[in-house]
N, CA, C and O atoms as a MOPAC input file, in Angstrom:
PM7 MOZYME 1SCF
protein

 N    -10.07600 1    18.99400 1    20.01200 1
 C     -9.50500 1    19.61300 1    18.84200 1
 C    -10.15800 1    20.97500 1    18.65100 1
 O    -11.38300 1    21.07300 1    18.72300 1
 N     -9.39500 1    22.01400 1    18.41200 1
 C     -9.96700 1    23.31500 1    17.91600 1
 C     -9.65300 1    23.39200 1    16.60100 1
 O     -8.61000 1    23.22300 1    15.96900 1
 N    -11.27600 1    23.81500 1    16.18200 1
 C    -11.54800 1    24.15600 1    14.87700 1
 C    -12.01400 1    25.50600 1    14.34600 1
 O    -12.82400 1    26.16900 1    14.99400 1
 N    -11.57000 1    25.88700 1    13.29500 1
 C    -12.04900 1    27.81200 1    12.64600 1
 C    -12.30100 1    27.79100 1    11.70100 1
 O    -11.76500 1    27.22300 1    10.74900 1
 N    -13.41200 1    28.57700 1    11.78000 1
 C    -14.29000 1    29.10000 1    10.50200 1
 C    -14.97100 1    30.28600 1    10.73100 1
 O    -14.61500 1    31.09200 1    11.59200 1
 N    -16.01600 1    30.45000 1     9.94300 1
 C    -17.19100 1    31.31200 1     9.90400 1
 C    -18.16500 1    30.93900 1    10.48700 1
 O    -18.60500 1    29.79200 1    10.40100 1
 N    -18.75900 1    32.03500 1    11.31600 1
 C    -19.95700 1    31.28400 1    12.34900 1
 C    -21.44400 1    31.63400 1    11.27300 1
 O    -21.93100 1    32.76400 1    11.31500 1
 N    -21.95600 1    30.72700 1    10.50400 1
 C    -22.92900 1    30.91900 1    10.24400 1
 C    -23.93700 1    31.65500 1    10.54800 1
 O    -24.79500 1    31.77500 1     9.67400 1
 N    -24.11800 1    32.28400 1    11.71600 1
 C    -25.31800 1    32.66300 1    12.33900 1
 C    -25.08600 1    34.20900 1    11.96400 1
 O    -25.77600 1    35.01900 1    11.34600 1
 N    -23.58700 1    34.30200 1    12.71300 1
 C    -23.30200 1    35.97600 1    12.80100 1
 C    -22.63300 1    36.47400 1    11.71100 1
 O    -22.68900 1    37.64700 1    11.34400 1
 N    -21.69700 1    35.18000 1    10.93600 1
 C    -20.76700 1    35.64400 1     9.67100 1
 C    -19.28500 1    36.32000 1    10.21000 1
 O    -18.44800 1    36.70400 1     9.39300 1
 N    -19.13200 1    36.38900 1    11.25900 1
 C    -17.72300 1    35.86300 1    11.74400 1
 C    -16.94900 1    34.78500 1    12.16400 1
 O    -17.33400 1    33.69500 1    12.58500 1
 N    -15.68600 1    35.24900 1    11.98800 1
 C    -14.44000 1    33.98000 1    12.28700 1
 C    -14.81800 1    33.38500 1    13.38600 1
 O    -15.63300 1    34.14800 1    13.90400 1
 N    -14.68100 1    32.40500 1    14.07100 1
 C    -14.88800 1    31.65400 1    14.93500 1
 C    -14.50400 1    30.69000 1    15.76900 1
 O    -15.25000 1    29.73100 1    15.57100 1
 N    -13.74800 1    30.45500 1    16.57700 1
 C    -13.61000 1    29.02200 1    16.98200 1
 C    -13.81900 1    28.31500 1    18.20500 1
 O    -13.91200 1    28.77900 1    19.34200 1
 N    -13.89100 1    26.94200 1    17.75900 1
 C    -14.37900 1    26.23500 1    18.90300 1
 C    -13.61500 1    25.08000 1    19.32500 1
 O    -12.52800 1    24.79500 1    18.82100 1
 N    -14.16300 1    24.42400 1    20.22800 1
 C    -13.38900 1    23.04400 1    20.79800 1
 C    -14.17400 1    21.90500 1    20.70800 1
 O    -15.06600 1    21.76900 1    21.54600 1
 N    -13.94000 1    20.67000 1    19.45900 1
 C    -15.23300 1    19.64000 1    19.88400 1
 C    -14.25700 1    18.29400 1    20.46200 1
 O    -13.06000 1    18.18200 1    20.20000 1
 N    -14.87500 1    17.53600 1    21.11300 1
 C    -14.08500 1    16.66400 1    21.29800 1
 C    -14.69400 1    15.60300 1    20.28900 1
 O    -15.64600 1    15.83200 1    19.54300 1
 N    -13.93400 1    14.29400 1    20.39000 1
 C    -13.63700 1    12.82000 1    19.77300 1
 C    -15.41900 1    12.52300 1    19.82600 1
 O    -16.11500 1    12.21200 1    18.86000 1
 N    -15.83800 1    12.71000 1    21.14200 1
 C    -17.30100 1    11.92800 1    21.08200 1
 C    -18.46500 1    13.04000 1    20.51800 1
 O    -19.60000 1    12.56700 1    20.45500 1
 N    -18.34700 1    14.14900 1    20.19300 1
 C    -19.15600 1    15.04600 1    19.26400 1
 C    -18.68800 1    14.59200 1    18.11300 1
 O    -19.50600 1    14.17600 1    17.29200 1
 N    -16.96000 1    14.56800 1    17.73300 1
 C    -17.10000 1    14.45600 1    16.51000 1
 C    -17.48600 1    13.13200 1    15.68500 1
 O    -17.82200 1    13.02500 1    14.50600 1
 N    -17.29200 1    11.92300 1    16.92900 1
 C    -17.82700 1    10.40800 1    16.26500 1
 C    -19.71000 1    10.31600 1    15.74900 1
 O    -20.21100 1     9.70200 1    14.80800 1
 N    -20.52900 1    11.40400 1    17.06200 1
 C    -21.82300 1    11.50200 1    17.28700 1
 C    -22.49200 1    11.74800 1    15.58100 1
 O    -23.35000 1    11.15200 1    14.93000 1
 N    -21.42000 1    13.17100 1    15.24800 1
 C    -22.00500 1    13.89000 1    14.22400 1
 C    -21.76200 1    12.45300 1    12.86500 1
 O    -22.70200 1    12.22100 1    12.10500 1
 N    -20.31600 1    11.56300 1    12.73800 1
 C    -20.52700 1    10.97900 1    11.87100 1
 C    -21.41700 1     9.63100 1    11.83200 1
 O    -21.86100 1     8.94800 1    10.90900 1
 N    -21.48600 1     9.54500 1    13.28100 1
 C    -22.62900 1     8.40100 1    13.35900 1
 C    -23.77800 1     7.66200 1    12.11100 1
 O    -23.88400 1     6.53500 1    11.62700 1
 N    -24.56600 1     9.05700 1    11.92000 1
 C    -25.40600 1     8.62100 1    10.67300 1
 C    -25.18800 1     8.56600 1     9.96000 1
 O    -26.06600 1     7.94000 1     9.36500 1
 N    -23.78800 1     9.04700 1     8.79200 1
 C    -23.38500 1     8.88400 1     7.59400 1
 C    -22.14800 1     7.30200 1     7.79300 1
 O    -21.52700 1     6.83800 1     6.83700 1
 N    -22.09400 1     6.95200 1     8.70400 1
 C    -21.36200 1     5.77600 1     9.25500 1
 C    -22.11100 1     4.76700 1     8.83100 1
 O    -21.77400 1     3.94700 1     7.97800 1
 N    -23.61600 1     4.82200 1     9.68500 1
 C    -24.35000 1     4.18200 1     9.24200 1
 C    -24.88900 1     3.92900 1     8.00100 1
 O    -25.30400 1     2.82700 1     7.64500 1
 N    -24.88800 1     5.08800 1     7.23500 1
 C    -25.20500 1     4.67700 1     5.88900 1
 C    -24.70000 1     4.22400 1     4.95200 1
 O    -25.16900 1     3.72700 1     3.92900 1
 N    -23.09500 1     4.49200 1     5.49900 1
 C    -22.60000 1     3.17800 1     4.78200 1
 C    -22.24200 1     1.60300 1     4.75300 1
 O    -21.71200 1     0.78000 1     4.00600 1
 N    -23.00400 1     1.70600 1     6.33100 1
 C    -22.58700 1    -0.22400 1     6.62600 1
 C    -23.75800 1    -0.53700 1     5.95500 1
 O    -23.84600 1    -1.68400 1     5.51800 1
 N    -24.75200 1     0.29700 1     5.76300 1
 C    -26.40800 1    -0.31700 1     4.86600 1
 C    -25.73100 1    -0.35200 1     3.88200 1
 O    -25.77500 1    -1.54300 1     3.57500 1
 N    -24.87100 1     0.35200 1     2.86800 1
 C    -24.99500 1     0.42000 1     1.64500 1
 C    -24.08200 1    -0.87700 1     1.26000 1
 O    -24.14000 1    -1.37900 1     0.13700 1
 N    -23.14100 1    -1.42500 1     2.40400 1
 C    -22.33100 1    -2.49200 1     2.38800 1
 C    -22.86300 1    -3.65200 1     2.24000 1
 O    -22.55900 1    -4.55200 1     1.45800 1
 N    -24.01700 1    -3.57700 1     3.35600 1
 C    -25.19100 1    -5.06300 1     3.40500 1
 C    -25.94400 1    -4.98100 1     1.98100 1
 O    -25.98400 1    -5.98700 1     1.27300 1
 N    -26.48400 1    -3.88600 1     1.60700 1
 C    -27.30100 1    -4.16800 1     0.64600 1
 C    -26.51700 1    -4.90700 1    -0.56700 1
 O    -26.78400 1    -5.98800 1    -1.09300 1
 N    -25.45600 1    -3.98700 1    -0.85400 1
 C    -24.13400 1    -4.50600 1    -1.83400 1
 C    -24.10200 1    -6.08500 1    -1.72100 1
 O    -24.54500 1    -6.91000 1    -2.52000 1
 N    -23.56700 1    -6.24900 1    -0.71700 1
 C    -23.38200 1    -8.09300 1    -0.26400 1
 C    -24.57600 1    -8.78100 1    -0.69500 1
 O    -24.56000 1    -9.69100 1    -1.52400 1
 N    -25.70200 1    -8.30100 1    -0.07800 1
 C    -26.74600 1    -8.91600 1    -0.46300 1
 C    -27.47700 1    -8.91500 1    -2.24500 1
 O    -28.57700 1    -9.42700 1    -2.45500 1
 N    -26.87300 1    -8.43900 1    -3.06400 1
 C    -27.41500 1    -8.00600 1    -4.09800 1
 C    -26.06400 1    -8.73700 1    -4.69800 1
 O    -25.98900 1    -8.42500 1    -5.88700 1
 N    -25.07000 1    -9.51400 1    -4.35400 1
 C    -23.56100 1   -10.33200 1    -4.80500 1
 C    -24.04600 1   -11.41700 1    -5.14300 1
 O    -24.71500 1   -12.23600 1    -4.51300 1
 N    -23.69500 1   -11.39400 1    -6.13300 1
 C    -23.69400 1   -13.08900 1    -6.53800 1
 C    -22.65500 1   -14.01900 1    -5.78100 1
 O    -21.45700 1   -13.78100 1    -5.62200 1
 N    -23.45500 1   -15.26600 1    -5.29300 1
 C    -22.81900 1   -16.00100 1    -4.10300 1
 C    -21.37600 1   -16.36700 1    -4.51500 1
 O    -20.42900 1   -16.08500 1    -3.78100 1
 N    -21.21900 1   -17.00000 1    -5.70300 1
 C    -19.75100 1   -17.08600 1    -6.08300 1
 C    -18.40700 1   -15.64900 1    -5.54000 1
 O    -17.33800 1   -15.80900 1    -4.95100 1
 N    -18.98800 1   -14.48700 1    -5.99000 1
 C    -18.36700 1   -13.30900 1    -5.49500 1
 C    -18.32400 1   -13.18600 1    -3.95000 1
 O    -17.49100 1   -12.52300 1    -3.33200 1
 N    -19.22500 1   -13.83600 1    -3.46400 1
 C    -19.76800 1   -13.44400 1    -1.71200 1
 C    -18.66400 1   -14.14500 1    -1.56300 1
 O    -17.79100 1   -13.29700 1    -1.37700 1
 N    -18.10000 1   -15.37100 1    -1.52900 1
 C    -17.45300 1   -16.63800 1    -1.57800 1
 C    -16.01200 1   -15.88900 1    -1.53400 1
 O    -15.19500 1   -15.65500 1    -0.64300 1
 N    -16.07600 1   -15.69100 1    -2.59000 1
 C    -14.75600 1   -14.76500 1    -2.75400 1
 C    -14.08600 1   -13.55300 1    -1.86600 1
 O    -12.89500 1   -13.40600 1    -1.59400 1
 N    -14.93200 1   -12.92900 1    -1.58400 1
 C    -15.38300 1   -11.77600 1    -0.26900 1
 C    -14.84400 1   -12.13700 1     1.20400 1
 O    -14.11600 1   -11.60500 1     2.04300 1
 N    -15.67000 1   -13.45700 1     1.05600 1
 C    -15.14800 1   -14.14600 1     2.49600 1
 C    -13.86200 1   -14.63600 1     2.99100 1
 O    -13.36700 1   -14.71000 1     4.11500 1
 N    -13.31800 1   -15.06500 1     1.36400 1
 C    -12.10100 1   -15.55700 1     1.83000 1
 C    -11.12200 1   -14.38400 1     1.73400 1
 O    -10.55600 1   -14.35100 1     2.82700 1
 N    -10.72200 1   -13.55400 1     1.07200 1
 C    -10.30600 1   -12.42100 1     0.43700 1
 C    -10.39000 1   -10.89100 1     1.39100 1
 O     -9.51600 1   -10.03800 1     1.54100 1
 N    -11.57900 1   -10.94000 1     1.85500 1
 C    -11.84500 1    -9.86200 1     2.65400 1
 C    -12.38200 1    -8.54000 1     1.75800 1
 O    -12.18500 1    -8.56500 1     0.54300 1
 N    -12.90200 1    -7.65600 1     2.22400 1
 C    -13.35500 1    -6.11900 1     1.62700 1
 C    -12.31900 1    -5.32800 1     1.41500 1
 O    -11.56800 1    -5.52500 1     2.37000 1
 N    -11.82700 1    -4.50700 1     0.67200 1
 C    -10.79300 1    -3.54900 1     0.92700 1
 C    -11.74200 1    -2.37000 1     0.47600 1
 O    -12.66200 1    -2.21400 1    -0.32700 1
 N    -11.00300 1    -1.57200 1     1.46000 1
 C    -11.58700 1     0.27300 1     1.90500 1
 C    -10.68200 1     1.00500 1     0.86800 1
 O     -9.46800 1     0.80500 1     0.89000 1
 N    -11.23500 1     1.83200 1    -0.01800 1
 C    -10.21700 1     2.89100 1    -0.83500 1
 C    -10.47600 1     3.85700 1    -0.63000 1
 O    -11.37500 1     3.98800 1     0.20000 1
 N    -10.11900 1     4.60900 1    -0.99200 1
 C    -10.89000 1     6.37800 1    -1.02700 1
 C    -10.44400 1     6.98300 1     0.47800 1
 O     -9.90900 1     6.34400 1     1.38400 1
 N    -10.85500 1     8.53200 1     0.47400 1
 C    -10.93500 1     8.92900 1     1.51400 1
 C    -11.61100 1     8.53800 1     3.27700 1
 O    -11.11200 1     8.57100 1     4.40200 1
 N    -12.85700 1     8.21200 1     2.77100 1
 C    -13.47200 1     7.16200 1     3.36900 1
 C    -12.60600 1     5.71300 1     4.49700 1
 O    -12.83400 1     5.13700 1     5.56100 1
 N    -11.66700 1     5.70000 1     3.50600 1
 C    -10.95900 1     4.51900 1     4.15300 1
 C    -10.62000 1     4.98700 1     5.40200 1
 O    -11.01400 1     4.39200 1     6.40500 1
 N     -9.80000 1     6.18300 1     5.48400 1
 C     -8.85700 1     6.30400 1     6.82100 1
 C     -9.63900 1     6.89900 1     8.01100 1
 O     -9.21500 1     7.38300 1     9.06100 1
 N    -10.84600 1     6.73500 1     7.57500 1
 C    -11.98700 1     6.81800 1     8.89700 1
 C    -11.47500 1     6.22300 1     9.72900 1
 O    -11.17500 1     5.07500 1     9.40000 1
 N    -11.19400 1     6.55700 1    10.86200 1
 C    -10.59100 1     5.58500 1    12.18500 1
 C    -12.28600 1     4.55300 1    12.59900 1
 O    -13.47200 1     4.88500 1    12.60900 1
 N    -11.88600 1     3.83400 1    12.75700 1
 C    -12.43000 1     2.37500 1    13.26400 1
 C    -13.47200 1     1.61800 1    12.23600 1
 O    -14.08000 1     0.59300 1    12.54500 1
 N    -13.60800 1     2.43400 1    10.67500 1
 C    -14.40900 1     1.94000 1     9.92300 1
 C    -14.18400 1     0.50000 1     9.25800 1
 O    -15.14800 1    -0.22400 1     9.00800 1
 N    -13.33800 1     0.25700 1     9.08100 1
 C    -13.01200 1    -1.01900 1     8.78200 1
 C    -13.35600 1    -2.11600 1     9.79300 1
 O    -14.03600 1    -3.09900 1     9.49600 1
 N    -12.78000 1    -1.85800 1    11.15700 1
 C    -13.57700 1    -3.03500 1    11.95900 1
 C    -15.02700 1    -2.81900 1    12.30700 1
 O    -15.86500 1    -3.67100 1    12.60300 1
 N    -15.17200 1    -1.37500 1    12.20300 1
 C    -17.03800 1    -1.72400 1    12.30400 1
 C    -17.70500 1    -2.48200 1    10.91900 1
 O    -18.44900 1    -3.46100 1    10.96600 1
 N    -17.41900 1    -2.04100 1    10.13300 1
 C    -17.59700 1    -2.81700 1     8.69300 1
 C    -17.54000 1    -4.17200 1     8.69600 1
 O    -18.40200 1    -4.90000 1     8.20300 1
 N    -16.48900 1    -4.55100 1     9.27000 1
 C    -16.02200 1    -6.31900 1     9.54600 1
 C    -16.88200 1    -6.77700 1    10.83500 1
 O    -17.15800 1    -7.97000 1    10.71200 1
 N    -17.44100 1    -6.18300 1    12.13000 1
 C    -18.10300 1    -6.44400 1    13.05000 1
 C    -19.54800 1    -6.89700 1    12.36700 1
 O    -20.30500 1    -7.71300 1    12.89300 1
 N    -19.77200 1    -6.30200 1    11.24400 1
 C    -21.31200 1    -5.75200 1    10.65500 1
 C    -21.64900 1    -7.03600 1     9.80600 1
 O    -22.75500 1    -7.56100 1     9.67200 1
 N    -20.60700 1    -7.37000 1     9.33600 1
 C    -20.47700 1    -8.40800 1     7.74000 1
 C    -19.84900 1    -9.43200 1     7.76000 1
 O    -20.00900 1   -10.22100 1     6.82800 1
 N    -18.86900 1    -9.76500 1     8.90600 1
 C    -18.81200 1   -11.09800 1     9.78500 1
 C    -17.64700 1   -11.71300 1     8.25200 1
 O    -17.54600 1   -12.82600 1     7.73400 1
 N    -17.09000 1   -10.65500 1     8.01000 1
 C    -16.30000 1   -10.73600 1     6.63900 1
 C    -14.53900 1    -9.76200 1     7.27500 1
 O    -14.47900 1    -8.79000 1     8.02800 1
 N    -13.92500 1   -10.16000 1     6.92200 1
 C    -12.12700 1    -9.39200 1     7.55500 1
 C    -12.14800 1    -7.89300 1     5.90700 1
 O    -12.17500 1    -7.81100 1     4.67900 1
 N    -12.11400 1    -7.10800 1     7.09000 1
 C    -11.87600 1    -5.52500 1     6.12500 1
 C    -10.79400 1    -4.62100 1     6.43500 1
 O    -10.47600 1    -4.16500 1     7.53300 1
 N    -10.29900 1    -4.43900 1     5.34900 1
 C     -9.11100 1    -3.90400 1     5.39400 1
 C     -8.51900 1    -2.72500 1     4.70000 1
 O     -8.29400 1    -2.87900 1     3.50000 1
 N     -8.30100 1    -1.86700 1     5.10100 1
 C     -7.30400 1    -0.67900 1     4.52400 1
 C     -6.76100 1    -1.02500 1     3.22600 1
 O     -5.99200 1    -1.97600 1     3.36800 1
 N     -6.84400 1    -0.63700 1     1.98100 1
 C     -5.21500 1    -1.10400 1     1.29800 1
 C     -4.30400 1     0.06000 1     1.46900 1
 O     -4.52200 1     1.12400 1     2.04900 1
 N     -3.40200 1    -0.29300 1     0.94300 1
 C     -1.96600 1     0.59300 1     0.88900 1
 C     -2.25900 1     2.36000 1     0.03200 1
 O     -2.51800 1     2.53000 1    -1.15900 1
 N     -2.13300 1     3.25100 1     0.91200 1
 C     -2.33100 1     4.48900 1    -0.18500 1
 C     -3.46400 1     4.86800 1    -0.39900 1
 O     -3.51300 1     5.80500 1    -1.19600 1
 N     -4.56200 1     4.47000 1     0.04700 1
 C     -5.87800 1     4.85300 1    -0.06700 1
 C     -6.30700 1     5.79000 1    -1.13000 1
 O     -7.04400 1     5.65400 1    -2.10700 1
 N     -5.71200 1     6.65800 1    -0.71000 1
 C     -5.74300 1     8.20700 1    -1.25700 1
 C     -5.40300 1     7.94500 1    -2.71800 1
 O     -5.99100 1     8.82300 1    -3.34900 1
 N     -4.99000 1     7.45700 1    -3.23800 1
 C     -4.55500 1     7.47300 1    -4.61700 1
 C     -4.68500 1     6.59900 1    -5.68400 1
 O     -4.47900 1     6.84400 1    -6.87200 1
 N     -5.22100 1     5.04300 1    -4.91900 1
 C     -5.28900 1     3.60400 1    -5.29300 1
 C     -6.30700 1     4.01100 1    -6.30400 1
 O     -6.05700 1     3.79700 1    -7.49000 1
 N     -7.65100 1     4.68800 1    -5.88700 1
 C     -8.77500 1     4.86900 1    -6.61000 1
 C     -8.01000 1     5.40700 1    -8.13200 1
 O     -7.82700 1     4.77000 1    -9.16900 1
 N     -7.69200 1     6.71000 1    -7.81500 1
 C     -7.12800 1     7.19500 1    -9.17800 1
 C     -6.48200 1     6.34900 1   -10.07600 1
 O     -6.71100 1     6.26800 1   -11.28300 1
 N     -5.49600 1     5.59700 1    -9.29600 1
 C     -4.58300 1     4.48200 1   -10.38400 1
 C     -5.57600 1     3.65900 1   -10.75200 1
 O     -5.83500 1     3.55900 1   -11.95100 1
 N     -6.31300 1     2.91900 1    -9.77900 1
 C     -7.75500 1     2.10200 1   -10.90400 1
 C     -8.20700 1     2.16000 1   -11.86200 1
 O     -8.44800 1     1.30600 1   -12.71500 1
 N     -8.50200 1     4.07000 1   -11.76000 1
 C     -9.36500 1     4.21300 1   -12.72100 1
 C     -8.59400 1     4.79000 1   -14.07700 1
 O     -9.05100 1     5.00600 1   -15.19900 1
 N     -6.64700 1     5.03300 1   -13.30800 1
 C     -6.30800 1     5.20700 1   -15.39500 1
 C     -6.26200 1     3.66700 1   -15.75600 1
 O     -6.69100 1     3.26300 1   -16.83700 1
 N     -5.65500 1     2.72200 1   -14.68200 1
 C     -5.69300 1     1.57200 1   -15.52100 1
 C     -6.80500 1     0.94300 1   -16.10000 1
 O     -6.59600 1    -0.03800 1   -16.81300 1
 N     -8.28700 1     1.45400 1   -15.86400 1
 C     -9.28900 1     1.23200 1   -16.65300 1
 C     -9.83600 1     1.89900 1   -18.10200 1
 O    -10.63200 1     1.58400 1   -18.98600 1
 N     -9.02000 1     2.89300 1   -17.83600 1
 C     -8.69400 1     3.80100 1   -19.18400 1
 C     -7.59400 1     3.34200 1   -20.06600 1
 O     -7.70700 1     3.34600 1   -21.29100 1
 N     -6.71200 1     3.01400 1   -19.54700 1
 C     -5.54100 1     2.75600 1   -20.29200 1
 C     -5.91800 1     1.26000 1   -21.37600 1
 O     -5.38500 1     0.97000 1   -22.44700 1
 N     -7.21800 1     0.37800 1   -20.48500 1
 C     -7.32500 1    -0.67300 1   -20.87400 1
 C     -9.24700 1    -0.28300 1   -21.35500 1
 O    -10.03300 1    -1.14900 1   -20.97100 1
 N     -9.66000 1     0.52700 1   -21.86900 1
 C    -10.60100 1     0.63200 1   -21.93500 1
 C    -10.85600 1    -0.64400 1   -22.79300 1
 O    -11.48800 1    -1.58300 1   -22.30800 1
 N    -10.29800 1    -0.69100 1   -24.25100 1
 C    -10.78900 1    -1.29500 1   -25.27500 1
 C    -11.29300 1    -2.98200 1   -25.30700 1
 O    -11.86900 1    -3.69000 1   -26.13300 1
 N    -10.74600 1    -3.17600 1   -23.96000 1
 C    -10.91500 1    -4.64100 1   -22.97200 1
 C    -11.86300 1    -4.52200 1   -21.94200 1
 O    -12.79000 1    -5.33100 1   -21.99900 1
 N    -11.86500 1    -3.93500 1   -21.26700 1
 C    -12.56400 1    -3.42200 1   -20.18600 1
 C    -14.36900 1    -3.17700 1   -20.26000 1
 O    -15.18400 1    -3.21600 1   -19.33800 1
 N    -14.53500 1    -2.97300 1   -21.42000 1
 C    -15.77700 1    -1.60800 1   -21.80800 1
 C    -16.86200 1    -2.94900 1   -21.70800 1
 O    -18.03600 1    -2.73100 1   -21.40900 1
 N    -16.49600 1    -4.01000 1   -21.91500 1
 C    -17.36200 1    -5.01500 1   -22.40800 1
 C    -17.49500 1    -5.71200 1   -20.45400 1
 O    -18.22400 1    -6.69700 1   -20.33600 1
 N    -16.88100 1    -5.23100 1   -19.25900 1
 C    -17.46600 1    -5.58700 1   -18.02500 1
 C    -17.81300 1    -4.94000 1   -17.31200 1
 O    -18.22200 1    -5.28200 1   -16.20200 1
 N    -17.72700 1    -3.33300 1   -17.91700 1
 C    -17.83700 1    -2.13500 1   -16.72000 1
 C    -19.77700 1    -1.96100 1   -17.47800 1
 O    -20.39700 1    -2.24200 1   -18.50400 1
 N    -20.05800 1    -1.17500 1   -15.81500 1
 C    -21.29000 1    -1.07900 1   -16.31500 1
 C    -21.83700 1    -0.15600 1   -16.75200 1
 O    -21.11500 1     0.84000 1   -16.71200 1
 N    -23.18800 1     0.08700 1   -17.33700 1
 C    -23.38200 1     0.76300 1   -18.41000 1
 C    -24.31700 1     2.13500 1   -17.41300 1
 O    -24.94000 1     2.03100 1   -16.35600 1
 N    -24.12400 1     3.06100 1   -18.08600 1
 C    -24.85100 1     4.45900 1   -17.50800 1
 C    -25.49700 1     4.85600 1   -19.00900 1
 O    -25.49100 1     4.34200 1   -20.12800 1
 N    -26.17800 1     6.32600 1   -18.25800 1
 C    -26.94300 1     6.72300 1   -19.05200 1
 C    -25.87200 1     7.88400 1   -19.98400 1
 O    -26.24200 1     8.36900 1   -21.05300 1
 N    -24.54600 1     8.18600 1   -19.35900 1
 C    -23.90700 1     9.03400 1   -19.91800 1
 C    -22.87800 1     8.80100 1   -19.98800 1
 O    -22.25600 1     8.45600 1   -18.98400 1
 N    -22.16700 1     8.91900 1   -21.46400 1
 C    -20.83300 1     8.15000 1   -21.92400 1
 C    -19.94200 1     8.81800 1   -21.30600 1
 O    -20.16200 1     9.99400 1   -21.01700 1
 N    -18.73700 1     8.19100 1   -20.97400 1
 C    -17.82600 1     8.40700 1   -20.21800 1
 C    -16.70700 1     8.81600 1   -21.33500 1
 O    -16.15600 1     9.89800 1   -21.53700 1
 N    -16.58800 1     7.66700 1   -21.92800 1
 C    -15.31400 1     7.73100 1   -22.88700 1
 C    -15.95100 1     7.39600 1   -24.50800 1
 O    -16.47800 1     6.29600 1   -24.67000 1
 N    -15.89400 1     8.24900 1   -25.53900 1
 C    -16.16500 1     8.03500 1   -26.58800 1
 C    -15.76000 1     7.05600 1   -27.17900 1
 O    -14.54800 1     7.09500 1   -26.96800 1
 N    -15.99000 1     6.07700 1   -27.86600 1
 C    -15.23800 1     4.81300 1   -28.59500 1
 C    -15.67600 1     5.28900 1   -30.22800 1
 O    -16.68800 1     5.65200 1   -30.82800 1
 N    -14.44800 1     5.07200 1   -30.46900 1
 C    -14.13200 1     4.51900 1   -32.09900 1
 C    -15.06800 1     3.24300 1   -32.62600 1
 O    -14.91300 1     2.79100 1   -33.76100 1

């Protein structure tokens, strides 16, 4: 694949050619940091939820999702079936109005931060 930008060094346009195995190399470690952040997650689940997990499977949202092969490395890792949902790209957003839309229900399972999100009456 050829890619263009600005060459950092000199501050001109630029382009180059990386292939598939530079560009898997470079995400390698942020790959990895998220199958840790997956185990730790699992491991920090209450077993009833784990339970649930297992039968049910993980679903991938976000941008993140359409990582090519992240889902079966995820499922190789966690010995758990992971899966894409539908729309990736947008699922998150609809989540989060329908957690708005339903705040006044909601507020009492979502968890608590140090900085209010939504003002309540």
């Amino acid at each position: 694949m050829e890619l263009r930008g600005r060459n950092l060094i000199t501050g001109l346009p630029e382009s180059i050619v990386v292939s598939s195995v530079e560009i898997r190399e470079a995400l390698s470690g942020p790959v990895s940091a998220i199958v840790e952040a997956v185990r730790a997650t699992i491991d920090q689940t209450p077993p009833e939820l784990v339970a649930d997990l297992m039968e049910h499977g993980i679903a991938l949202a976000g941008g993140g999702a359409l990582l090519q092969g992240l889902a079966q490395r995820l499922s190789e890792e966690t010995h758990m079936r992971v899966y894409v949902v539908d729309d990736p790209l947008s699922c998150v957003v609809r989540g989060c109005a329908t957690v708005l839309e339903h705040m006044d229900v909601l507020h009492k399972v979502l968890a608590r931060t140090s900085y209010p999100i939504v003002a309540r009456a």
